[in-house]
C-alpha positions as CSV (number, residue, x, y, z in Angstrom):
1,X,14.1,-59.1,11.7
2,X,11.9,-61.4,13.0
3,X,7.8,-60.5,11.6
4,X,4.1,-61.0,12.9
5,X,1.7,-61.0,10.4
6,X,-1.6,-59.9,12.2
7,X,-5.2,-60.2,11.3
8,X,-8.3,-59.6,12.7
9,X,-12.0,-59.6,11.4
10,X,-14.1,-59.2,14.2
11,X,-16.8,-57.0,13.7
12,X,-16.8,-55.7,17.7
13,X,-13.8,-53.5,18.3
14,X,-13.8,-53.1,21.6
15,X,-15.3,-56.2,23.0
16,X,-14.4,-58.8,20.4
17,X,-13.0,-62.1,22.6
18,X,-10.8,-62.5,19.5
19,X,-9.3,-59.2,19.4
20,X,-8.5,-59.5,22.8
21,X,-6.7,-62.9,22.4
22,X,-4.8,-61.7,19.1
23,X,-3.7,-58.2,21.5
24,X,-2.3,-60.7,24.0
25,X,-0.1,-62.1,21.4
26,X,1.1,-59.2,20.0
27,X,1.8,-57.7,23.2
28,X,4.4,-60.0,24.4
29,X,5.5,-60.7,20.7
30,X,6.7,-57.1,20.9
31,X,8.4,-57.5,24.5
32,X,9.6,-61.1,23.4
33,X,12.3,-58.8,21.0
34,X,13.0,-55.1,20.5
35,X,13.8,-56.1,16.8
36,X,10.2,-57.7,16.5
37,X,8.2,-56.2,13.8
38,X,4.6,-56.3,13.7
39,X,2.4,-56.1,10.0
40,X,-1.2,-56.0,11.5
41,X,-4.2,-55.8,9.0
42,X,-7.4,-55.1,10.5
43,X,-9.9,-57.0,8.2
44,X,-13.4,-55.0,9.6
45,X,-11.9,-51.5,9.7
46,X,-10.2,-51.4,6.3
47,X,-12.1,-54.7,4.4
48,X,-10.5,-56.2,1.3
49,X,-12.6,-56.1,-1.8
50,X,-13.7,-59.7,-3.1
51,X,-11.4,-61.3,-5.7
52,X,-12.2,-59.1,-8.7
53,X,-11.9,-62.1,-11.2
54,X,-11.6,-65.5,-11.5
55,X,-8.6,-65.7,-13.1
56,X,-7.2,-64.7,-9.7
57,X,-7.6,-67.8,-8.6
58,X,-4.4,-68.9,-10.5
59,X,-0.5,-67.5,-11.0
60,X,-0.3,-66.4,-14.9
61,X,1.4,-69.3,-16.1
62,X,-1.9,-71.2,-15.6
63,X,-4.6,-68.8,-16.8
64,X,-6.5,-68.7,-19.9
65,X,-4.7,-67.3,-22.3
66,X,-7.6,-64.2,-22.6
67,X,-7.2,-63.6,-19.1
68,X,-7.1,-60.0,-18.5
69,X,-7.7,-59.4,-14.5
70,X,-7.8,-55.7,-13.3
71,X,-3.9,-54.5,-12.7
72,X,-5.0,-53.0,-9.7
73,X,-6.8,-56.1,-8.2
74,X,-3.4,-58.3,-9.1
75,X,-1.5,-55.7,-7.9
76,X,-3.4,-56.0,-4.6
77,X,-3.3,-59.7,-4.4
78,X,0.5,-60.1,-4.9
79,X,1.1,-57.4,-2.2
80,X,-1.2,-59.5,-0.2
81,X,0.6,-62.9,-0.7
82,X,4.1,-61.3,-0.4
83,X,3.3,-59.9,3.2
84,X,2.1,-63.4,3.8
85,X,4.9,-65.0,2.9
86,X,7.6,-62.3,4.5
87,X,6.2,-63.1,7.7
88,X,7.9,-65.6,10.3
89,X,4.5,-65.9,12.4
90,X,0.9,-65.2,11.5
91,X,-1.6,-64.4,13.8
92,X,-5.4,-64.9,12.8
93,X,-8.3,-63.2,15.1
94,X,-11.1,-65.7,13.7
95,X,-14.6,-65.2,15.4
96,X,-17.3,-67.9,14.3
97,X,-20.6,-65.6,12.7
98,X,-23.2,-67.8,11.6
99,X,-21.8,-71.2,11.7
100,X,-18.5,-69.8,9.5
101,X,-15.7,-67.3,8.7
102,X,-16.5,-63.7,8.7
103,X,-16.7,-62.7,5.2
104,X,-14.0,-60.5,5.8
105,X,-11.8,-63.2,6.4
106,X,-12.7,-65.1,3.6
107,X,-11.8,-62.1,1.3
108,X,-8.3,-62.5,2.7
109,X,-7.5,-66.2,2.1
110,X,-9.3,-66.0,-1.7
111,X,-6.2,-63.5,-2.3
112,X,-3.8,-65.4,-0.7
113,X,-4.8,-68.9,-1.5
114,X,-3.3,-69.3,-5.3
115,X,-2.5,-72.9,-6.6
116,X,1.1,-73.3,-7.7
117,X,2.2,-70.4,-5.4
118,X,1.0,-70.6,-2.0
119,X,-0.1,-74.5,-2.1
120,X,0.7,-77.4,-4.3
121,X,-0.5,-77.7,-7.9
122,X,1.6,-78.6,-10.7
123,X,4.8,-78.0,-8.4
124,X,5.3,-79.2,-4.9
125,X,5.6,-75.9,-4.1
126,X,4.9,-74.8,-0.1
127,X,6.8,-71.9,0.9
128,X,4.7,-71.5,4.2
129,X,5.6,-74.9,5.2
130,X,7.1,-75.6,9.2
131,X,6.2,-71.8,10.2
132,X,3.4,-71.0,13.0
133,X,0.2,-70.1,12.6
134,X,-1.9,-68.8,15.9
135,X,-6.0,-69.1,15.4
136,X,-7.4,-67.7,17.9
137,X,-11.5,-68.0,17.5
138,X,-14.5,-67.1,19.6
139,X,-17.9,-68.4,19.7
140,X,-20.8,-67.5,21.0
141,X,-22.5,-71.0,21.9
142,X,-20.4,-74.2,22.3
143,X,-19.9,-77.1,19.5
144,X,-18.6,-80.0,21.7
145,X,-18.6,-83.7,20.9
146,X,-22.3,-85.0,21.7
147,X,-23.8,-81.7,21.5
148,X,-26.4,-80.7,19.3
149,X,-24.5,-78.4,17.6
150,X,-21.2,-80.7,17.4
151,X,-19.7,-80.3,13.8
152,X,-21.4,-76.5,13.5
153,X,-18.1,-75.1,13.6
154,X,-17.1,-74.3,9.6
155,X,-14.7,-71.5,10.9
156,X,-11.3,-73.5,12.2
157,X,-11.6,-76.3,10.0
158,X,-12.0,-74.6,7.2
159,X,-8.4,-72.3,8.5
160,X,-6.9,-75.9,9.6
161,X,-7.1,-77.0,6.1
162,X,-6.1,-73.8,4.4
163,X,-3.3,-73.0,6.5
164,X,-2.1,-76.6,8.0
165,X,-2.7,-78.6,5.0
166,X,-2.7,-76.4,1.6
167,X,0.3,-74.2,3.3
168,X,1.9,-76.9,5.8
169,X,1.7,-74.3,8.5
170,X,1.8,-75.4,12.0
171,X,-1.6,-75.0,13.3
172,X,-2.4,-73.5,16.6
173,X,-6.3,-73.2,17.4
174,X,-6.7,-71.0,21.3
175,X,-10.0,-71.2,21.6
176,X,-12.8,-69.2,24.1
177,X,-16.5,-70.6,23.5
178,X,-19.9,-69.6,25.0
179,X,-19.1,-65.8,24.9
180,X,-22.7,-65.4,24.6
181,X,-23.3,-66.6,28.2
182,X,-22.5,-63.5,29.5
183,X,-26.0,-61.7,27.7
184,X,-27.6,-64.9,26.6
185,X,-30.3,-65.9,30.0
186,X,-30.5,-69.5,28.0
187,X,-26.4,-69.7,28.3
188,X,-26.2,-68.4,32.0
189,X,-25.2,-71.5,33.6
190,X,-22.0,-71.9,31.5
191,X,-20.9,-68.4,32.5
192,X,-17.7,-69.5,34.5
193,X,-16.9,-72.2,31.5
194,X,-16.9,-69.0,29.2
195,X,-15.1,-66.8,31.0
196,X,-12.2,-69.5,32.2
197,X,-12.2,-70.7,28.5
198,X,-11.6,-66.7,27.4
199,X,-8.6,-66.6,30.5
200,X,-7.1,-69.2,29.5
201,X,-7.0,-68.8,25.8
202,X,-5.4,-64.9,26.4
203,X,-2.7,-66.8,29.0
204,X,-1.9,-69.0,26.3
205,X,-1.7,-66.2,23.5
206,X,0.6,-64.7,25.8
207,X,2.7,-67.6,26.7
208,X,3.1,-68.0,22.5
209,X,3.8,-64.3,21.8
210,X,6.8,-64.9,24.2
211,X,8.0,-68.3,23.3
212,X,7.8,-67.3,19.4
213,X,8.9,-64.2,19.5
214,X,12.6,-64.9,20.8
């Protein structure tokens, strides 16, 4: 049966802009297909540790040979990576904090993100290769080209290279800026911007929740 894989790490959960693109997906994921199955992992409500030693970083074939990584933690990490890879579609809720991933987030893909397994090393090795991959990311200010801030953004590049480049996902970025317009006086004047940017970003969840989900 056809599965989501469903993350979020926003830190507001009732309000979060991200949250609320992610629930559009879902939402007509699960009415895209009564056989649809849904594997959501809420990254703020039930964090992961951080990657409990460095030898995680590799499969066992390419460890030191006095390696000795918790049981638990490896057990953890290869339930991680095979939920990962038993999914058809994955959905990431990605919110920019600080110029950059939530830390919650970043927990996640250090599991996940293992040389050899998940992404190429000393085999060719993709397995995530051709399948979708929703990001859908708010931000509080904007980061357009000529701005001040332009190039501020180390959230979706740094998912465009993990997922579309390490993995070979296909890469789909919705994104709703200047959610901060709304409370910020400074931002006021790009209150419409924000809150078409936010509409349009939950029409196109939806519109993808449907379309991949068939």
């Amino acid at each position: 049966m056809p599965t989501l894989l469903h993350l979020d790490s926003s830190a507001d959960l009732a309000g979060g802009r991200s949250r609320a693109i992610t629930r559009e997906f879902a939402r007509a994921w699960t009415a895209a297909g009564p056989a649809n199955e849904i594997v959501h992992r809420d990254l703020h409500a039930d964090p992961l540790p951080h990657l409990a030693d460095p030898a995680l970083h590799w499969p066992p074939r390419l460890r030191a040979p006095d390696a000795s990584p918790p049981a638990a933690a490896e057990q953890l990490q290869q339930q991680l990576i095979e939920e990962l890879l038993a999914a058809d579609v994955l959905l990431v809720g990605a919110p920019l904090y600080n110029y950059s991933l939530p830390s919650t987030l970043k927990a996640w893909i250090d599991h996940v993100h293992v040389p050899g397994v998940t992404t190429p090393f000393d085999t060719p090795t993709q397995p995530l290769r051709g399948r979708p991959a929703i990001v859908a990311t708010s931000q509080g200010a904007s980061y357009d080209a000529g701005s001040p801030t332009e190039g501020w953004d180390h959230a979706v590049p740094v998912l465009q290279i993990i997922l579309g480049e390490a993995f070979g996902m296909s890469v789909t970025v919705l994104t709703a800026s200047l959610a901060l317009a709304e409370t910020v006086p400074a931002l006021s004047e790009s209150v419409d911007r924000s809150r078409a940017e936010f509409a349009q970003a939950k029409q196109r969840a939806a519109e993808l929740g449907a379309e991949l989900g068939r």
